[in-house]
C-alpha positions in Angstrom: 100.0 92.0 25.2 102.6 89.9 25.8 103.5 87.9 23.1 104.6 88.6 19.5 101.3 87.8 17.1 102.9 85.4 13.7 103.3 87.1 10.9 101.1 85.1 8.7 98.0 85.5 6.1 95.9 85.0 9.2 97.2 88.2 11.2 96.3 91.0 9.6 99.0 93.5 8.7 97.4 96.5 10.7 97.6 94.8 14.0 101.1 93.5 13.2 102.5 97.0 12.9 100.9 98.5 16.0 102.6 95.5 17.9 106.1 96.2 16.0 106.4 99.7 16.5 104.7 99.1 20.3 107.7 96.7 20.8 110.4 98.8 19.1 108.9 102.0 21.0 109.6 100.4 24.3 112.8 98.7 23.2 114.1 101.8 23.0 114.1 102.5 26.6 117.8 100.4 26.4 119.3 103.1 24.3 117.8 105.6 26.3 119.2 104.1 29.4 122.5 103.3 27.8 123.7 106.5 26.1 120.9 109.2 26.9 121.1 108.7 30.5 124.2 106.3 31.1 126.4 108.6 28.8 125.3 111.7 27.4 123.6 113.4 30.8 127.1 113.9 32.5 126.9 116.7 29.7 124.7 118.4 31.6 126.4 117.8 34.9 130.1 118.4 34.1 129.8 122.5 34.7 128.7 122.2 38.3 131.1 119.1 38.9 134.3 120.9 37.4 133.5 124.3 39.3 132.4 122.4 42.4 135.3 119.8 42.5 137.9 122.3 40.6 138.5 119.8 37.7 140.6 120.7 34.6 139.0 119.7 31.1 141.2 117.2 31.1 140.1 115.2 33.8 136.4 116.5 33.1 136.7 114.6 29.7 138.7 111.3 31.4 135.2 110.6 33.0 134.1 109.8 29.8 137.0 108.3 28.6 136.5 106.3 31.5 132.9 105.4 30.6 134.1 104.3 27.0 136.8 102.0 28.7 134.0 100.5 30.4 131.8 100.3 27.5 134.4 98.3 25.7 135.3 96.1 27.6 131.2 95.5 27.8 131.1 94.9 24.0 134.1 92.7 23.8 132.2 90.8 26.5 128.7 91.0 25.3 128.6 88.0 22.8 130.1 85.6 25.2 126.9 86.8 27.5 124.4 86.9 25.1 125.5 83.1 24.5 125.2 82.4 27.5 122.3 84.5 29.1 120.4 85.5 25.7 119.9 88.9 24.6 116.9 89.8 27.0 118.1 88.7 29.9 121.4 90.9 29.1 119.9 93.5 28.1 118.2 93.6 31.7 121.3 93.1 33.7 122.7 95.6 32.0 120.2 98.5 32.6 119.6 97.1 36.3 123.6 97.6 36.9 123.5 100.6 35.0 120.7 101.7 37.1 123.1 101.1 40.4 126.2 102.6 38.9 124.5 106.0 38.1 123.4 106.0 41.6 127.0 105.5 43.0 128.2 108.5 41.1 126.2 110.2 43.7 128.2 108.9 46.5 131.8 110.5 46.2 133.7 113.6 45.4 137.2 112.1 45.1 138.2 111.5 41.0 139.6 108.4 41.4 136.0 106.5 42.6 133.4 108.4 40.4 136.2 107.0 37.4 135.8 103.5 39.0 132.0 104.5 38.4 132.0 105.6 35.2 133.8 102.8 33.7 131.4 100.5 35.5 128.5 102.5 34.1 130.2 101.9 30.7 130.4 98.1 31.1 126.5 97.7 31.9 125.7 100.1 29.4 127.8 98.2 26.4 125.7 95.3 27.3 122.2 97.2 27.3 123.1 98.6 23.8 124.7 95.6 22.4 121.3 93.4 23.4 119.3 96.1 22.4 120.1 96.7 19.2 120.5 92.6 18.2 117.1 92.4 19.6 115.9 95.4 17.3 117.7 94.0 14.3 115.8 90.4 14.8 112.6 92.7 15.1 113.4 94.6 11.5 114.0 90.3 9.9 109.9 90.0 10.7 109.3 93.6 9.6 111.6 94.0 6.2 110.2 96.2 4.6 110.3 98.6 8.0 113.6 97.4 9.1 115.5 101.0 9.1 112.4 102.5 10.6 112.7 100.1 13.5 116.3 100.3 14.2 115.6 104.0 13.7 112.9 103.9 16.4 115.6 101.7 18.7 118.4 103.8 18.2 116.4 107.0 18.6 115.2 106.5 21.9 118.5 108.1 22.7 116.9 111.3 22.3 114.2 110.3 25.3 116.6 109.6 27.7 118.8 113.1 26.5 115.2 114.9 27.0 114.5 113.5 30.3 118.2 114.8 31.3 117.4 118.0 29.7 114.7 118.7 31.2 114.6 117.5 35.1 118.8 117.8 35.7 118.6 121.8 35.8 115.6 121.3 38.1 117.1 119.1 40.4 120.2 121.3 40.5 118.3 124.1 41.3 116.0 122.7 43.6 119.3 121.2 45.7 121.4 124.5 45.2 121.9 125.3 49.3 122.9 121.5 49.3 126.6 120.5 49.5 127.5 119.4 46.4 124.2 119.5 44.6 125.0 117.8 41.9 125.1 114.5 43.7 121.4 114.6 43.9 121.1 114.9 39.9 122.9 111.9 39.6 120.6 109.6 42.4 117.5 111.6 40.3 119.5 110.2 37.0 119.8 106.3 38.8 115.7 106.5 39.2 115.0 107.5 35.9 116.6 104.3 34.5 115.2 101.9 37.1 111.6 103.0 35.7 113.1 102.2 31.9 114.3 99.3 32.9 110.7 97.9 34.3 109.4 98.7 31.0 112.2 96.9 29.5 111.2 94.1 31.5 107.6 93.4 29.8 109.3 94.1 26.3 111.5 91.0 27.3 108.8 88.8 28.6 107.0 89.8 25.2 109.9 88.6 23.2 110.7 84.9 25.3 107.4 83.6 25.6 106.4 83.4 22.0 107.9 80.4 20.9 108.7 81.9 16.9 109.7 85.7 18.9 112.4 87.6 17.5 114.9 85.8 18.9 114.5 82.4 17.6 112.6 82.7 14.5 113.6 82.0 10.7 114.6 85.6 9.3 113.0 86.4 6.1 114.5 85.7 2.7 114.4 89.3 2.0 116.4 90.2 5.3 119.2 88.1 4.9 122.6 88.8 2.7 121.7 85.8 0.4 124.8 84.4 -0.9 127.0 85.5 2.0 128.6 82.4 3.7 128.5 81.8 7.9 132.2 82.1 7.8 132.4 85.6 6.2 135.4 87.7 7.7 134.1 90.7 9.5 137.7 92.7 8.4 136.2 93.1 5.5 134.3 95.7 6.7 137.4 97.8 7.4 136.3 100.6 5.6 133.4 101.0 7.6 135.1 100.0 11.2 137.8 102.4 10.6 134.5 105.3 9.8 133.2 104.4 12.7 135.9 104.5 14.6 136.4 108.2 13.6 133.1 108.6 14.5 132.9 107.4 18.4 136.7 109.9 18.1 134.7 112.8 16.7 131.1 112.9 18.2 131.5 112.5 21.7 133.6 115.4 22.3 130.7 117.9 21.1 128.3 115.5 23.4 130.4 116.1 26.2 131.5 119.2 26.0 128.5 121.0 24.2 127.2 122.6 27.6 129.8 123.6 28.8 131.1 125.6 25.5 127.5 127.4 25.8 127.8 128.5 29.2 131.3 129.5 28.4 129.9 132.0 25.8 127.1 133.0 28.3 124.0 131.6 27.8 121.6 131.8 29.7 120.4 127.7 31.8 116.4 127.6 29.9 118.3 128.6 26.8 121.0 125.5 27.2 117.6 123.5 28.6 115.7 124.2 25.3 119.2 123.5 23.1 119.4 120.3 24.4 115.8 119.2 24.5 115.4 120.2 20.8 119.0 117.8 20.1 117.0 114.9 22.0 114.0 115.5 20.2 115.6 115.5 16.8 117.4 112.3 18.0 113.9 111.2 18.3 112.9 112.6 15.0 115.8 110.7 13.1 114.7 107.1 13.4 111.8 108.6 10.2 114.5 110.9 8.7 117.2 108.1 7.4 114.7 105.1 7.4 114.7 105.2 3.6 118.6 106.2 3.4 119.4 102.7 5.5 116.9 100.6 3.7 118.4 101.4 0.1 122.3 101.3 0.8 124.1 98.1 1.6 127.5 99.6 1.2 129.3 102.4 3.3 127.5 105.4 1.9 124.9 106.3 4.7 127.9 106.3 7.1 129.7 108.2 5.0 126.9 110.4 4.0 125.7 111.0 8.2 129.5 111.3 9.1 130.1 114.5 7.4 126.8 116.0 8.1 127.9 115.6 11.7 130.9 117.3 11.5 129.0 120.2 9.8 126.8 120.2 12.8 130.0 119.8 15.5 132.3 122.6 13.7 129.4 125.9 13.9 129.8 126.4 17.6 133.0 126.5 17.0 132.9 129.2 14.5 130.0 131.7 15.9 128.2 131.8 19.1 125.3 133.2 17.4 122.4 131.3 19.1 120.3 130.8 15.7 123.4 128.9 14.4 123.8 127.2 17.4 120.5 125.6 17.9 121.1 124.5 13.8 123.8 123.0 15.0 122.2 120.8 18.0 119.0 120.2 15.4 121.3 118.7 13.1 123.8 117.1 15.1 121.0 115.4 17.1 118.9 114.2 13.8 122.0 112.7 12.1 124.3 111.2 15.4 122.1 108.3 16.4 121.4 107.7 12.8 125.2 106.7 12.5 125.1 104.0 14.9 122.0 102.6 13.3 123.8 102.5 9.9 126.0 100.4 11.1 123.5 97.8 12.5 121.9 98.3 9.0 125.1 97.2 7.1 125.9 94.1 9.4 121.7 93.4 8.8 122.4 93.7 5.0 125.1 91.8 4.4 125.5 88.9 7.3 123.6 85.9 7.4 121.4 86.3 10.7 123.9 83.9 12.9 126.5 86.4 12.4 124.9 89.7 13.1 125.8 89.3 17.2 129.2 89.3 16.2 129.2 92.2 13.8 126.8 94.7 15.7 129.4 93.8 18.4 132.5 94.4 16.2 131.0 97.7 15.2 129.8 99.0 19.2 133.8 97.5 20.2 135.3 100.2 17.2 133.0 102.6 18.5 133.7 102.6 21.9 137.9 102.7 21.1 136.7 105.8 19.5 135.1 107.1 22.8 138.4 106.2 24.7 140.4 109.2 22.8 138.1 111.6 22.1 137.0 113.2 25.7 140.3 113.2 26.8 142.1 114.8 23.7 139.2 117.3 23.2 139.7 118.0 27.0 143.6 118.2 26.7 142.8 120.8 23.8 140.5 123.4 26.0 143.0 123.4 28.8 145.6 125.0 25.9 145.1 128.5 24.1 142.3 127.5 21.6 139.4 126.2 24.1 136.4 124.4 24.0 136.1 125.7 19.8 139.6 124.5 19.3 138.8 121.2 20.5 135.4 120.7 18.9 137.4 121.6 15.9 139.6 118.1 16.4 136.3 116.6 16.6 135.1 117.7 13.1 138.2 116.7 11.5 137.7 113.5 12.7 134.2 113.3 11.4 135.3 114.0 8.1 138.0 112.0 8.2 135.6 108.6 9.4 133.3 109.8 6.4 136.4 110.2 3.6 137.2 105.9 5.1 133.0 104.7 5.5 133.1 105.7 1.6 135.2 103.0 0.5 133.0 100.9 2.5 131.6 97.9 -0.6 128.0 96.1 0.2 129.3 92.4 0.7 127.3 90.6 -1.6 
């Protein structure tokens, strides 16, 4: 099992899909390294580090900020690396360092070095993703007519890495509560978990070098390439769709960081904040079947558009009630659409670039993105320290979200 099989009249089709979705399941360990662990678990850890370390929201949101900093200068850097390393061997450096960062977190108290550590999570995550999802794309040219499924599956392997957070964080917390600073054990627990995705990251690599027409050097399908659209084609004109997705890294992140600790704000109780955040990973999960059909039929702005506005739905309710049946609609539906965004934008680059230029545009896209990250933890944090809250602040993060969908709208297919 470690090469790709050739997709010809010989192979039969059966045998080709168990290989495809076997690759793209275990490709997915990168985005669940890269934003389920890398990212989104400090969710989960920023309670017991604010009341431990006596943070304000403000600076409990600049660790993120801090992490998106890092993750854009990753993606400005990634296609320089991929030319140089190629996408698999980035895609392992990345989770490896990512891997080492998450364990330094663990070291200190002091801001100042855990923000050194976040931004250098952020770098080595950027590059994870970036490879990752350029690796997933190349995957959905051999597969057309499964294409969004696949990037789904990539993309939604988010929600494993938010479930494994979900689930083991609170037990390591609880199990190291007489510890000083117990939290610093959650983090270490955190660094293991993506050392074991990055080993099976490293037979998905191995799969995808040795066959000599793998995804990465073989002739893309007819049918998955923008026919008609020239090499030289000026990414700006997806501006539209950057400036939507923009929005979009602004709005969600503030609900991913701040989710938790809005919920035990209102008093809920640690299995019912376990099970609300399992059930968003697992919808994350879910997603990658959801809007396979949505980003296989648009080639213009609309499913960003479309999946931007249902995610500001999802961010405003907790903001509005803390009735718990609302709430968990609200993680079930912000966790089935969020990931779904990102892959909408790897779908549009897919559907209307030639296959030489998608590097550059799934880069262009994760560099928008992550200039969105930059603002929104610490402006959502600046807002909670005032009178309105953590609800005030997730209210700035819908606005935005609707805003990103109002601008992804305009968004024309290319060709």
């Amino acid at each position: 099992m470690s090469t790709l099989p050739d997709r010809s009249a010989s192979t039969p089709s059966a045998a080709w899909d168990r290989r495809g979705l076997l690759l793209a399941v275990v490709l997915s360990l990168g985005a669940a390294v890269s934003l389920g662990v890398t990212r989104f678990a400090y969710g989960l850890l920023l309670p017991p580090m604010r009341a431990d370390l006596g943070w304000s929201y403000t600076l409990a949101g600049a660790m993120n900020t801090f992490n998106a900093i890092g993750y854009l200068l990753g993606a400005l850097g990634a296609p320089w690396l991929m030319r140089r390393l190629g996408p698999e061997r980035l895609l392992l450096w990345g989770a490896g360092l990512a891997s080492v960062f998450m364990a330094g977190s663990g070291f200190f108290v002091d801001a100042t070095p855990l923000l050194v550590q976040r931004l250098l999570a952020g770098l080595a995550s950027a590059w994870v993703f970036v490879a990752g999802g350029l690796l997933a794309a190349r995957l959905g040219a051999h597969w057309p007519r499964r294409s969004g499924l696949l990037l789904g599956l990539y993309y939604g392997g988010t929600g494993w890495g938010i479930v494994a957070s979900a689930v083991s964080v609170p037990w390591v917390l609880q199990a190291m509560v007489d510890r000083p600073h117990a939290w610093t054990w959650a983090w270490w627990w955190l660094a293991g978990l993506c050392v074991a995705a990055t080993a099976a990251l490293a037979w998905v690599a191995r799969a995808l070098r040795r066959h000599e027409t793998g995804v990465s050097s073989a002739p893309v399908p007819a049918s998955a390439q923008a026919v008609g659209v020239p090499a030289p084609v000026s990414l700006w004109r997806f501006g539209p769709a950057l400036a939507g997705y923009t929005l979009f890294g602004v709005g969600y992140i503030g609900y991913m960081t701040f989710v938790i600790a809005l919920l035990r704000d209102q008093g809920h109780a640690s299995a019912a904040i376990t099970f609300f955040y399992s059930l968003l990973g697992l919808a994350v999960v879910a997603s990658s079947r959801i809007w396979a059909g949505l980003l296989d039929r648009h080639r213009d702005g609309q499913p960003l558009a479309r999946l931007n506005a249902l995610l500001g739905v999802a961010t405003v309710l907790p903001a509005l009630t803390s009735t718990w049946p609302v709430l968990l609609l609200s993680g079930l539906m912000f966790g089935g659409v969020f990931l779904s965004v990102v892959a909408s934008t790897t779908a549009l680059v897919r559907h209307n670039l030639p296959a030489a230029r998608w590097a550059a545009g799934i880069s262009a896209f994760t560099t928008v993105f992550a200039a969105g990250q930059i603002v929104g933890p610490t402006v959502v944090g600046f807002i909670a320290d005032g009178p309105g809250g953590l609800e005030r602040g997730l209210l700035f993060s819908a606005v935005a979200l609707w805003l990103g969908a109002a601008l992804a709208w305009r968004q024309k297919a290319l060709v």
